[in-house]
C-alpha positions as a Python dict, from the first residue, in 0.01 Angstrom:
ca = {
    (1, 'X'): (0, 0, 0),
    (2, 'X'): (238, 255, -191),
    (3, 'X'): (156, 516, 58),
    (4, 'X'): (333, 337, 368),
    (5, 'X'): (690, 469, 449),
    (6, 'X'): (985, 246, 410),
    (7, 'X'): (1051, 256, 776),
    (8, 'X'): (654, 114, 857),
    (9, 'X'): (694, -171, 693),
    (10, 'X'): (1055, -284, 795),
    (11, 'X'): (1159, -44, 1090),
    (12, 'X'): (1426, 230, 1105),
    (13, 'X'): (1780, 215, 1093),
    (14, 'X'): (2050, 472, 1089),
    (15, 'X'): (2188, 560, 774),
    (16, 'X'): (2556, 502, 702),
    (17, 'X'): (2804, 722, 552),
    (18, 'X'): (3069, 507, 330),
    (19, 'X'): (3442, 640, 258),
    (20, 'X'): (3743, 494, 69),
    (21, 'X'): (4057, 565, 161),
    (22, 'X'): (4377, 424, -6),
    (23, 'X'): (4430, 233, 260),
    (24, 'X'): (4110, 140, 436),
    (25, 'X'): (3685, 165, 402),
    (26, 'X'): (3536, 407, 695),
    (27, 'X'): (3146, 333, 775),
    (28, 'X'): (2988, 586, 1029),
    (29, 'X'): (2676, 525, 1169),
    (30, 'X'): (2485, 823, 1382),
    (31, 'X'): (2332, 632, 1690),
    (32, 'X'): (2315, 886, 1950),
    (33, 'X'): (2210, 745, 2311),
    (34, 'X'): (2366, 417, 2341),
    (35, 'X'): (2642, 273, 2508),
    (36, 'X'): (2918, 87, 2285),
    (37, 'X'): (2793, -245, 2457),
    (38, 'X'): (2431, -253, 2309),
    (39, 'X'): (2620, -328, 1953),
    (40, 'X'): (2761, -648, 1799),
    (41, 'X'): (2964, -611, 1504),
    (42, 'X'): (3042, -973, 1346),
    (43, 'X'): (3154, -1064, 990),
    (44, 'X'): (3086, -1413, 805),
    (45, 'X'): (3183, -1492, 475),
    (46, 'X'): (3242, -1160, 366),
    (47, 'X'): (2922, -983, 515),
    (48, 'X'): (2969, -739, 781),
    (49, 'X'): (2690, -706, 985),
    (50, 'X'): (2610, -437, 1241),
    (51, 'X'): (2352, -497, 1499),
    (52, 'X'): (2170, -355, 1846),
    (53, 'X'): (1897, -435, 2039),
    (54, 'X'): (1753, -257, 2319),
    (55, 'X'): (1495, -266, 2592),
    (56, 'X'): (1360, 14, 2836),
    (57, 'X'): (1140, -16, 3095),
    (58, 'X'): (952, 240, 3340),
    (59, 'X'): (747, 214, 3602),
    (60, 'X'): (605, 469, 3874),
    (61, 'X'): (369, 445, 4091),
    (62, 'X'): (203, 763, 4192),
    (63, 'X'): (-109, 765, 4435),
    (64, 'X'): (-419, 563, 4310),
    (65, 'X'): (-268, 410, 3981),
    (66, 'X'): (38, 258, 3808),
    (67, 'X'): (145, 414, 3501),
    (68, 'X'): (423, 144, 3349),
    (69, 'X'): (600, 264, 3005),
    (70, 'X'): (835, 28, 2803),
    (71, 'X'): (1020, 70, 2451),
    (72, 'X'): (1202, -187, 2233),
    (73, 'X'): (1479, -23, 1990),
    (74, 'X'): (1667, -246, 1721),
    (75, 'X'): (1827, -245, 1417),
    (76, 'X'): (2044, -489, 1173),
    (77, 'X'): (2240, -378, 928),
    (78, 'X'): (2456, -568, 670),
    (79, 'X'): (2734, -463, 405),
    (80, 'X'): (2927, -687, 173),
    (81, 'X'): (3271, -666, 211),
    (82, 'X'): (3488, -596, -145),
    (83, 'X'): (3730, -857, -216),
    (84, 'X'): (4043, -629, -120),
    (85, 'X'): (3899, -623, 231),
    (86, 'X'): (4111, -770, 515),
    (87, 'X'): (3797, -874, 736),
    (88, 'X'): (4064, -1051, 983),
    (89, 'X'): (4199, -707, 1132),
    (90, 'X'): (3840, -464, 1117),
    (91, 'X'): (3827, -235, 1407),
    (92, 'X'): (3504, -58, 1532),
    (93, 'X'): (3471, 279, 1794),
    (94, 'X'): (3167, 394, 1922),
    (95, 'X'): (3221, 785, 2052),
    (96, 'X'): (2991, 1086, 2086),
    (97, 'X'): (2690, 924, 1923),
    (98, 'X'): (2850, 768, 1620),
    (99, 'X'): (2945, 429, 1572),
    (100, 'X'): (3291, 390, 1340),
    (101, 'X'): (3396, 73, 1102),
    (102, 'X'): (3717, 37, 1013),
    (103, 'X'): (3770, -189, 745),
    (104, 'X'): (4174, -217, 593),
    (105, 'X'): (4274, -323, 284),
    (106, 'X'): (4445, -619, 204),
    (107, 'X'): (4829, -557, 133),
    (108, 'X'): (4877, -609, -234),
    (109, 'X'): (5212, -683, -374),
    (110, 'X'): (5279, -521, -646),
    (111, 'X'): (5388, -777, -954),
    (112, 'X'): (5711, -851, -950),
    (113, 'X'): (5950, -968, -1226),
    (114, 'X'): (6027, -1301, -1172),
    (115, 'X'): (6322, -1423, -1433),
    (116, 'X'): (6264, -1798, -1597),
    (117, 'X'): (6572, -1969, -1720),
    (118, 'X'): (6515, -2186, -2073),
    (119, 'X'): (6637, -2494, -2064),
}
């Protein structure tokens, strides 16, 4: 069905802003209302993956009836890593609603002249 939005048919997600930097790649995420523990940041062979999951539940009880109210949030969200990446030393903050991935580059030497001696 062409009509269905992107986000029926595979949930929502929060978009990502991307930056370069000469030295490091900076991915933002805006995910207001959690804590820095509901996310799990992991990287395997290259692919960073950013992840949360969680669960609310509400109950009162007021007098003849139970009125109980849940919600499920989660998202998954995966990047490939360029080859310059140093995925060893990535660091990640979560502050005032917006999740930060920082992602260094690998220290390239410059080529050096190496002499060779004939013999």
């Amino acid at each position: 069905n062409r009509t269905r939005n992107y986000s029926e048919v595979y949930g929502t997600f929060p978009a990502a802003n991307i930056t370069e930097t000469e030295n490091e790649f900076l991915i933002e995420l805006a995910i207001p209302g959690k804590k820095k523990e509901d996310f799990s940041v992991e990287v395997k062979e290259n692919l960073l993956t950013i992840s949360s999951e969680s669960k609310t539940n509400k109950e009162e009880t007021e007098k003849s009836f139970t009125r109980k109210e849940f919600n499920y949030e989660s998202f998954k969200r995966s990047f490939k890593l360029p080859a310059i990446a140093n995925s060893e030393s990535i660091g990640a903050s979560y502050f005032e609603g917006i999740l930060k991935i920082s992602i260094p580059k690998k220290v390239i030497q410059k080529d050096a002249v190496k002499s060779i001696t004939v013999l």
